[in-house]
Every structure is written in structure tokens, then in C-alpha cells.
TORKOL-4160 file (C-alpha; in steps of 0.2 Angstrom, whole numbers, padded with zeros to 4 digits, m for minus):
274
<pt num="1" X="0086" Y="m0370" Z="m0118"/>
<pt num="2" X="0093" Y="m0359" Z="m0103"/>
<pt num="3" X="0112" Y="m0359" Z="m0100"/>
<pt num="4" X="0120" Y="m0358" Z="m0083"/>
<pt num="5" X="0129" Y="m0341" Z="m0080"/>
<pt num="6" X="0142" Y="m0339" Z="m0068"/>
<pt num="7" X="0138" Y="m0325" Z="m0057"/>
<pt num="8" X="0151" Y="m0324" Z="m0043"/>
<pt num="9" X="0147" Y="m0309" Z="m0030"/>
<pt num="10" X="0159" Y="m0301" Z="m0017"/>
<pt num="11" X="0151" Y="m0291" Z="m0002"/>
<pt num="12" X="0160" Y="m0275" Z="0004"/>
<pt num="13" X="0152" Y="m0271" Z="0023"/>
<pt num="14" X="0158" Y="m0253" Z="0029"/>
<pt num="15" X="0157" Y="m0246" Z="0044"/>
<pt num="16" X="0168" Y="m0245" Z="0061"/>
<pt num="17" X="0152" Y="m0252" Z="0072"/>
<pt num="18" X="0156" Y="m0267" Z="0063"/>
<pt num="19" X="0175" Y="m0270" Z="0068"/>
<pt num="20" X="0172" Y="m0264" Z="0086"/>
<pt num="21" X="0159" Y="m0278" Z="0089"/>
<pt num="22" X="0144" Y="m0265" Z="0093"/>
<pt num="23" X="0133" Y="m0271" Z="0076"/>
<pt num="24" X="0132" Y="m0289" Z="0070"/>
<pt num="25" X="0134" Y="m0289" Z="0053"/>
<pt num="26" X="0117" Y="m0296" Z="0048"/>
<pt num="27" X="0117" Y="m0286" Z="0032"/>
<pt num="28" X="0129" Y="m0296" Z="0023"/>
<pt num="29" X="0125" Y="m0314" Z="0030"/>
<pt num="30" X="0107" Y="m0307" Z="0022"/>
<pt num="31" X="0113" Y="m0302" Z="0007"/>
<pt num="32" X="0123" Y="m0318" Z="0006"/>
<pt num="33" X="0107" Y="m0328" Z="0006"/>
<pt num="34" X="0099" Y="m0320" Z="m0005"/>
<pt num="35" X="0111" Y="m0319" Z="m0017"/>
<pt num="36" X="0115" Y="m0339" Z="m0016"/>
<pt num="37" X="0094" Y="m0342" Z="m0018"/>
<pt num="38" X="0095" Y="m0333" Z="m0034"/>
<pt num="39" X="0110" Y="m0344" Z="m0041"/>
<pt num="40" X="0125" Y="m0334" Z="m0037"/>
<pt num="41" X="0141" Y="m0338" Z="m0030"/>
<pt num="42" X="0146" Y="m0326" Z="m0014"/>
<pt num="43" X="0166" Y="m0328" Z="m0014"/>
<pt num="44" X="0172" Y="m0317" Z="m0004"/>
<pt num="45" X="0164" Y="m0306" Z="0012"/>
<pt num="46" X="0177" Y="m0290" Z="0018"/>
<pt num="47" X="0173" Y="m0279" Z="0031"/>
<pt num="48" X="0183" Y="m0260" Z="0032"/>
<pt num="49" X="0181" Y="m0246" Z="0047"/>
<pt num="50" X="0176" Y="m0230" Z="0041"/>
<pt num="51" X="0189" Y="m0222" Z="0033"/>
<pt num="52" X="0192" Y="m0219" Z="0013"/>
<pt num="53" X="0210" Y="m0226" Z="0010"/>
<pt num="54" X="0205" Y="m0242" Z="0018"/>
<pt num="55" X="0187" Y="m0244" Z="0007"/>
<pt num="56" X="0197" Y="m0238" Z="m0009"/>
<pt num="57" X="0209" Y="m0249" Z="m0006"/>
<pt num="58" X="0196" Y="m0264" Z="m0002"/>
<pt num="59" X="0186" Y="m0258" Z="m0019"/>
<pt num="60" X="0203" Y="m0259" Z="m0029"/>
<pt num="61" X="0206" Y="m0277" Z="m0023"/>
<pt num="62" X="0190" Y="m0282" Z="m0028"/>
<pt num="63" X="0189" Y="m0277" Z="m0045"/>
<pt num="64" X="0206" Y="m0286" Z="m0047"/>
<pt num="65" X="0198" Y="m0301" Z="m0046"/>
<pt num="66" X="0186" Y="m0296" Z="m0059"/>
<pt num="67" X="0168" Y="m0305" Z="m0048"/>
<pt num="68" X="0153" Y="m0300" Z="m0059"/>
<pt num="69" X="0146" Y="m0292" Z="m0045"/>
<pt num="70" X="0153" Y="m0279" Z="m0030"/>
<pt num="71" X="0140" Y="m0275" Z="m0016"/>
<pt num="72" X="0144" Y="m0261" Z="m0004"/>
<pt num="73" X="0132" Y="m0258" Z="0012"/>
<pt num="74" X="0134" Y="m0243" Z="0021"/>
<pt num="75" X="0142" Y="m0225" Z="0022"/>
<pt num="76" X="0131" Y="m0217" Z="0008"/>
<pt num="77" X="0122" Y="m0207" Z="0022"/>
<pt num="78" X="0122" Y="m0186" Z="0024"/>
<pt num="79" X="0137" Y="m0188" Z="0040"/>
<pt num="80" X="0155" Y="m0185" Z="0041"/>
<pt num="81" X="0161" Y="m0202" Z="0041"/>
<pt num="82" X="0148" Y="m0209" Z="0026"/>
<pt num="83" X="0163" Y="m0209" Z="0012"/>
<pt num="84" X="0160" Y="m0225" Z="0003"/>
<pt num="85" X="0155" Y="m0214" Z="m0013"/>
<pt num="86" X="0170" Y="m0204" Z="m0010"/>
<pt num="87" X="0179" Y="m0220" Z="m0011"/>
<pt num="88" X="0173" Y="m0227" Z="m0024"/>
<pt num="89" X="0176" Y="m0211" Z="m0036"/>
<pt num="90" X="0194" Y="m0211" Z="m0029"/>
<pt num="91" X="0196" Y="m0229" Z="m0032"/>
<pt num="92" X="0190" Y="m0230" Z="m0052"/>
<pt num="93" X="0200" Y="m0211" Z="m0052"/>
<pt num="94" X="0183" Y="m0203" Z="m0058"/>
<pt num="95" X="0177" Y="m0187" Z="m0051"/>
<pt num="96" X="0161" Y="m0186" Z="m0040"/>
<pt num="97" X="0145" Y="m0172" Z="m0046"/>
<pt num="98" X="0128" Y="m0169" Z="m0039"/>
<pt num="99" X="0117" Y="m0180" Z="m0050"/>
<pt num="100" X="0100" Y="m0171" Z="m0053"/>
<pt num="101" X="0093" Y="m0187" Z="m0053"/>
<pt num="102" X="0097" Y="m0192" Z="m0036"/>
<pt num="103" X="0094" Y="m0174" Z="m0030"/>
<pt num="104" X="0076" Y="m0177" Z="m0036"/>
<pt num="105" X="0074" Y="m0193" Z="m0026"/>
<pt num="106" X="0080" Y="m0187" Z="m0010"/>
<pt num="107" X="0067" Y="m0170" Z="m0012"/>
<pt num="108" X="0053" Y="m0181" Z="m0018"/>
<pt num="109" X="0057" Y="m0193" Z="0000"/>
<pt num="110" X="0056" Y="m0178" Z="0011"/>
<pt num="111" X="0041" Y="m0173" Z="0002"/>
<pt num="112" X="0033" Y="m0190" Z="0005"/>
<pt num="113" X="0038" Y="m0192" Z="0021"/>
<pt num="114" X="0036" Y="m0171" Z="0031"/>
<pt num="115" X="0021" Y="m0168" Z="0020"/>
<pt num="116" X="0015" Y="m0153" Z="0031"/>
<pt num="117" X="0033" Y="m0143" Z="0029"/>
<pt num="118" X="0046" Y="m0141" Z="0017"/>
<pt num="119" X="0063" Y="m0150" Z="0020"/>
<pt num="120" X="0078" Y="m0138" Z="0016"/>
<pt num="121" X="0090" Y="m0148" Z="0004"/>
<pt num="122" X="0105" Y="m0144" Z="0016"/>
<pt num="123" X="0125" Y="m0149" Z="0010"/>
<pt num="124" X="0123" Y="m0163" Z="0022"/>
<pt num="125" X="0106" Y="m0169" Z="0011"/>
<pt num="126" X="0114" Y="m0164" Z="m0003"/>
<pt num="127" X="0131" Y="m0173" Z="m0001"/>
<pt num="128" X="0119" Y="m0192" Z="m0002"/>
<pt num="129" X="0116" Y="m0184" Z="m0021"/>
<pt num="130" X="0137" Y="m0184" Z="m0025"/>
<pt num="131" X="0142" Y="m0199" Z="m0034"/>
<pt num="132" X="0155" Y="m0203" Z="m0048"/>
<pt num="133" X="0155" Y="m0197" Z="m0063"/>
<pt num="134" X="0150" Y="m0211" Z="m0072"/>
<pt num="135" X="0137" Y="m0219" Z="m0060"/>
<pt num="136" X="0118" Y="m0222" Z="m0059"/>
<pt num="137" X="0107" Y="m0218" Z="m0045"/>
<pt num="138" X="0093" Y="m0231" Z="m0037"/>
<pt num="139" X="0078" Y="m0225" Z="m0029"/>
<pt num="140" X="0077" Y="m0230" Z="m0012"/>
<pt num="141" X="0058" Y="m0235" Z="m0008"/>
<pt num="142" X="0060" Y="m0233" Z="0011"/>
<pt num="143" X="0074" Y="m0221" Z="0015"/>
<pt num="144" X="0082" Y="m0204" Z="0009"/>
<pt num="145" X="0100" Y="m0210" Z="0004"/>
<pt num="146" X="0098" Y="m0215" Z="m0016"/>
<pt num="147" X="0108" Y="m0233" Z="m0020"/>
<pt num="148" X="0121" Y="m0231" Z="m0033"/>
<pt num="149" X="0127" Y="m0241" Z="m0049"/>
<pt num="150" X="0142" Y="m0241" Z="m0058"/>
<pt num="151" X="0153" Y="m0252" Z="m0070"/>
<pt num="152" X="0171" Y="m0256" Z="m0068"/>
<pt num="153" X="0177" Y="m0267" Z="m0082"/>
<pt num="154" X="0169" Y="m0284" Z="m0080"/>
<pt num="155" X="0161" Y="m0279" Z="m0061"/>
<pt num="156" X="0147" Y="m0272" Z="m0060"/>
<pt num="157" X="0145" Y="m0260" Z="m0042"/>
<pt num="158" X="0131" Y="m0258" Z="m0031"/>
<pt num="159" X="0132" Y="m0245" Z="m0016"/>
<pt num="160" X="0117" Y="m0249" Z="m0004"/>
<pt num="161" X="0115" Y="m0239" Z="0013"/>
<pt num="162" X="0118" Y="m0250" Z="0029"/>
<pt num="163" X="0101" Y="m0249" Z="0039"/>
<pt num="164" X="0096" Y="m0266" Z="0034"/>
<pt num="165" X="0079" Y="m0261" Z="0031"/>
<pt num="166" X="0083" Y="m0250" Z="0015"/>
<pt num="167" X="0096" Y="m0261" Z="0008"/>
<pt num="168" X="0085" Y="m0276" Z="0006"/>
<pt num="169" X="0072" Y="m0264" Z="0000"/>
<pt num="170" X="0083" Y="m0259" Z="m0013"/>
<pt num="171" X="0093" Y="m0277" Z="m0015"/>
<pt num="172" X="0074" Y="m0284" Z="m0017"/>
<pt num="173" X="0067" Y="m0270" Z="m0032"/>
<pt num="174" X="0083" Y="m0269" Z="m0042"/>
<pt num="175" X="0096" Y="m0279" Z="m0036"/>
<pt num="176" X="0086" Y="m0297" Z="m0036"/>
<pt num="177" X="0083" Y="m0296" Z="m0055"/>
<pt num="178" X="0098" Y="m0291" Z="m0062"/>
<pt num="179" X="0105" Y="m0307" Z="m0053"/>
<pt num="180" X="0094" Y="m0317" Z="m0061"/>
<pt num="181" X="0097" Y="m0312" Z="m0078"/>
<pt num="182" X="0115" Y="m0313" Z="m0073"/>
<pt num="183" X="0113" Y="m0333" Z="m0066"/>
<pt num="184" X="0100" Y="m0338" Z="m0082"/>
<pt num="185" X="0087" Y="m0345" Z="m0071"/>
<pt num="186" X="0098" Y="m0356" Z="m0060"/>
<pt num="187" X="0091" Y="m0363" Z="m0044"/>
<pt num="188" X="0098" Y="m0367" Z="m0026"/>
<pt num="189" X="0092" Y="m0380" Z="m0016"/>
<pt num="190" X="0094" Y="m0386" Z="0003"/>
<pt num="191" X="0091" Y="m0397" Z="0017"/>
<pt num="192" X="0097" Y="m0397" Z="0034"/>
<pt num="193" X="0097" Y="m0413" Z="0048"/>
<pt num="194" X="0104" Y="m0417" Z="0065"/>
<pt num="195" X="0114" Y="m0432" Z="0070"/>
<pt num="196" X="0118" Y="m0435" Z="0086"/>
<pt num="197" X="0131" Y="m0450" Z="0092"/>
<pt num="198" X="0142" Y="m0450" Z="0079"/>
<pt num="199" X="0160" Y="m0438" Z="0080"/>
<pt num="200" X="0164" Y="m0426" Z="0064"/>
<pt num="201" X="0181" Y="m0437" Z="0062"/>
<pt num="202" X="0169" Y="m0453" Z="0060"/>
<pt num="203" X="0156" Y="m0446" Z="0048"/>
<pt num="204" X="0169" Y="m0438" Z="0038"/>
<pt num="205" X="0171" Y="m0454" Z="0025"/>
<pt num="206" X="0152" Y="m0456" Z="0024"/>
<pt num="207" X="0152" Y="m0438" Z="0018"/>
<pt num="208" X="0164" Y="m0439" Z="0007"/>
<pt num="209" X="0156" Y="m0456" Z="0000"/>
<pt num="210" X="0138" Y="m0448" Z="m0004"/>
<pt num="211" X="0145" Y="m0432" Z="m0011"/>
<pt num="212" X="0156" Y="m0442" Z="m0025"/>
<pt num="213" X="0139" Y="m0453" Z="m0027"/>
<pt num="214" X="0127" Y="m0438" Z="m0028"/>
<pt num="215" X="0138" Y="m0427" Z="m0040"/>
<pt num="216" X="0134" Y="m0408" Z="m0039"/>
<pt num="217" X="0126" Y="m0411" Z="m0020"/>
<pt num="218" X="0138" Y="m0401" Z="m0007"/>
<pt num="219" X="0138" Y="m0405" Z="0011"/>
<pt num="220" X="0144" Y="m0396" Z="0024"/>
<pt num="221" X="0146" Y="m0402" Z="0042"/>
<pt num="222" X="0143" Y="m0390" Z="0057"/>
<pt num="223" X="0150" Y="m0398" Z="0076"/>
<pt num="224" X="0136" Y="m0390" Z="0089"/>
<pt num="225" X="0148" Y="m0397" Z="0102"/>
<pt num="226" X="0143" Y="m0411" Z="0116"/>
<pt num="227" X="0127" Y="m0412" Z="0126"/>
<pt num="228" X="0123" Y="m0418" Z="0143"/>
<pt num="229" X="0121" Y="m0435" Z="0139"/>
<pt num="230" X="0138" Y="m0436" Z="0135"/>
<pt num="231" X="0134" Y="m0438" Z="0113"/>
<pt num="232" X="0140" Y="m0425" Z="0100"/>
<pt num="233" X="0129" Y="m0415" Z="0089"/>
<pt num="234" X="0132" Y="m0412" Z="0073"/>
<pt num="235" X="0121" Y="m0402" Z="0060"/>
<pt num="236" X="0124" Y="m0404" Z="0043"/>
<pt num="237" X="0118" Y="m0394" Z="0027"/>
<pt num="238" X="0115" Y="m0400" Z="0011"/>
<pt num="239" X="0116" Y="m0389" Z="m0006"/>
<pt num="240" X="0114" Y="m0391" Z="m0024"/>
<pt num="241" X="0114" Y="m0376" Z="m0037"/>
<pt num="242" X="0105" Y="m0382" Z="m0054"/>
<pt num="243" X="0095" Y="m0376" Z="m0066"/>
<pt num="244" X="0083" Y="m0390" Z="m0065"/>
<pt num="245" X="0073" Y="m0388" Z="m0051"/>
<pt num="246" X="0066" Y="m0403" Z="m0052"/>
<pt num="247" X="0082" Y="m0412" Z="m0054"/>
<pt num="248" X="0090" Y="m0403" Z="m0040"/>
<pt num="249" X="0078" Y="m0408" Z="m0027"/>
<pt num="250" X="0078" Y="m0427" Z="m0034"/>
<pt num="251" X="0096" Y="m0427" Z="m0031"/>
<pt num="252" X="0097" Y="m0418" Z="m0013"/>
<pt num="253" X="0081" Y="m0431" Z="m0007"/>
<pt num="254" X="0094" Y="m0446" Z="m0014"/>
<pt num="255" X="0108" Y="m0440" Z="m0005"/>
<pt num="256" X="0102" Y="m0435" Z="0008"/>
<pt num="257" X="0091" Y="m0451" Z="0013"/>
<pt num="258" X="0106" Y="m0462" Z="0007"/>
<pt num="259" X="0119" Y="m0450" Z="0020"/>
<pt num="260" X="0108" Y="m0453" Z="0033"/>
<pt num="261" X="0106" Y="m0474" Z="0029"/>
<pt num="262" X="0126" Y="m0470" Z="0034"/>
<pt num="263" X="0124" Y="m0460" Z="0052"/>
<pt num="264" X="0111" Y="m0474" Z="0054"/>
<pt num="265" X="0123" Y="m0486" Z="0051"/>
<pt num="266" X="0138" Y="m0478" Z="0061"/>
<pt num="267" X="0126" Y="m0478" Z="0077"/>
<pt num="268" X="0119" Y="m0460" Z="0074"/>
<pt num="269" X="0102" Y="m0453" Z="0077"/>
<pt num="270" X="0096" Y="m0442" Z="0063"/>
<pt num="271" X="0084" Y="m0427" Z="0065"/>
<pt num="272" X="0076" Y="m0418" Z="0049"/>
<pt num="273" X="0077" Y="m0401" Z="0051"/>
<pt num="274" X="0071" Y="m0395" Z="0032"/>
């Protein structure tokens, strides 16, 4: 029979676009779902400007903490300010080298992608190839930038590159199944409803009645504030990690059917939304 694993995950998100509001951060609220579909935990989602004191100072705090998994996005790219590798070297105090491996990717990308010429492997090129000492490279299946792996005592550190499209590339062929390996099989299940009618401060005890009845079930209230009519609306979400599926989905249907007998009940009027 399959044991539960704890596989708690912290997201690292690097890049100044980030902190000056230009880029929403859809890369780590992606990642995040991912990650909690598979049966891991997010703990902890930190943003840093592009600068390599800040990011190895960030990567240092993580690893305190000891999460079984650190993913970066972003600043692995050929420009000045892509320095998270840079970081990461200086933060486990390890040196960075041109891996031949990664140097191989990045020619066989160009290759794929200018078939008619022959892309010159400028410093710029090269400098997505340095990585520490002690690291792995990932092939990237839609971009030039290689990901990288490293270990760090009980973490296990995944650099991916911040265009959203190659990091779920890479997150999707690597990344997915070391989580599952890590997390044994373990499932996560939701729903999601509406009620309207009824204020946060008064659904309060019904929720905290069905989650000590439905053991395991989590539920999260979100206020969508008051409509026309003068009535609040309020979405709630409804979770479960197990690993019984079947089980988990019997349990979310229960508590959820017997939260919204209470909305009823308190003069609310409940809309499935999943």
C-alpha cells in the first residue's frame, strides 16, 4: 500500500517587472496549481528584483527552512540582469563552469530553430550554459535557456526560465514527475459554490461546524463584496488532499451538500460552481 509523503514546495519568482507592477505574476500562481494537483504543499511564494544579493539572500532563507522543493522562474536568460544562477552558485558558495551538457542543448535549439544558418554560440549564448558546480542541466523543449537542478541538503532546486511558456514546458516533462514520486500518489480535490444573502461573519460558525464534521475537508471563504441588490456574495472553495481518490471526492460531496443545507438554512442562495 502507498504512503503519503510530505512534499512541501517554495516558489522564488525573480524579476524587477514583477515588483514594479508591469508583469502579473501568472508564473507562480501556475506553478502553484500545479504543484497542489499533484499532492504538494506550496508554503511560501517570495518575489526578489533583479539583483544577486537580494535572490541569494532569498535562496539562503529558503533552504533554512529545509521545503523538499525550491522553484525559481526567471533570470537564466543570455542578458545582463539574468543572474539567478549566479545567485544560486554564490548562495550554496559553489563556483559556476560552462557545462558541455547545457552548451549542447542551447546548439542543438539553434540548430532546430535557424535551420538555413549557423547560430554563433556568443558569451551572451554561452553565459545560459554557466551553472554551479554541482548542478544538472534540463532540456528546455521550447526555448534556448536550459533549466537547472541542484541539491542543497534536504531541498532539492529547480531553476526555470520566466517566459511562462517554457517553464510549464519544462515544469510539465520533468518537474511533474519528480513531484509525484515525492507526494506517493497523493490526490487533491476541489469544489467551488456561491452563496448569496448570507455575510462572511454569519457563515463563519457553519463553516467551522462542517469542517470539524468532514475531517480532512478544508474550506476557504472568499467575500466578492455586495451587489446591486443590496445582498453579499461570497464564494467559497472546498479542498481535500488524500490518497484515496475515491474517498476524497465522497467526503468533499458530503461536506459540501451538508455546508450548503447550512447557507440554506441561514437564508442563503447557493450556486455550484464545480
Amino acid at each position: 500500500m502507498s504512503t503519503a509523503l510530505t512534499c512541501t514546495v517554495e516558489l522564488l519568482s525573480i524579476g524587477n517587472e514583477l515588483l514594479l507592477g508591469n508583469t502579473v505574476n501568472t508564473n507562480a500562481s501556475w506553478v502553484a496549481e500545479q504543484v497542489t494537483e499533484l499532492g504538494g504543499e506550496v508554503t511560501r511564494i517570495t518575489t526578489v528584483g533583479d539583483n544577486l544579493e537580494e535572490i541569494s539572500t532569498a535562496i539562503r532563507e529558503v533552504l533554512r527552512r529545509k521545503p523538499a522543493l525550491l522553484i525559481t522562474t526567471g533570470g537564466i536568460g543570455p542578458t545582463f540582469d539574468d543572474m539567478t544562477l549566479r545567485a544560486l552558485a554564490k548562495a550554496l558558495r559553489v563556483g559556476l563552469r560552462l557545462n558541455e551538457s547545457a552548451v549542447s542543448m542551447i546548439r542543438e535549439h539553434y540548430a532546430r530553430r535557424f535551420q538555413k544558418r549557423r547560430v554563433p554560440l556568443t558569451k551572451p549564448r554561452l553565459k545560459m550554459a554557466l551553472i554551479p558546480d554541482t548542478g544538472t542541466p534540463i532540456r528546455n523543449p521550447v526555448g534556448t535557456a536550459p533549466g537547472v537542478r541542484i541539491r542543497s541538503g534536504a531541498t532539492d532546486i529547480f531553476c526555470l526560465p520566466g517566459v511562462p511558456k517554457e517553464a510549464k514546458a519544462i515544469f510539465r516533462q520533468t518537474l511533474s514527475k519528480v513531484i509525484r514520486a515525492k507526494t506517493g500518489g497523493m490526490t487533491f480535490a476541489e469544489k467551488w459554490f456561491k452563496v448569496k444573502g448570507v455575510m462572511e461573519s454569519s457563515l463563519a460558525p457553519a463553516i467551522d461546524k462542517v469542517m470539524r464534521t468532514w475531517r480532512g475537508v478544508y474550506i476557504k471563504s472568499h467575500p466578492r463584496g455586495i451587489e446591486a441588490s443590496g445582498r453579499p456574495s461570497i464564494e467559497l472553495h472546498l479542498s481535500i488532499s488524500s490518497l484515496n481518490t475515491r474517498n476524497a471526492r465522497k467526503l468533499l460531496q458530503n461536506a459540501s451538500q451538508d455546508l450548503a443545507r447550512r447557507l440554506t438554512a441561514l437564508g442563503g442562495r447557493v450556486t455550484h460552481l464545480s
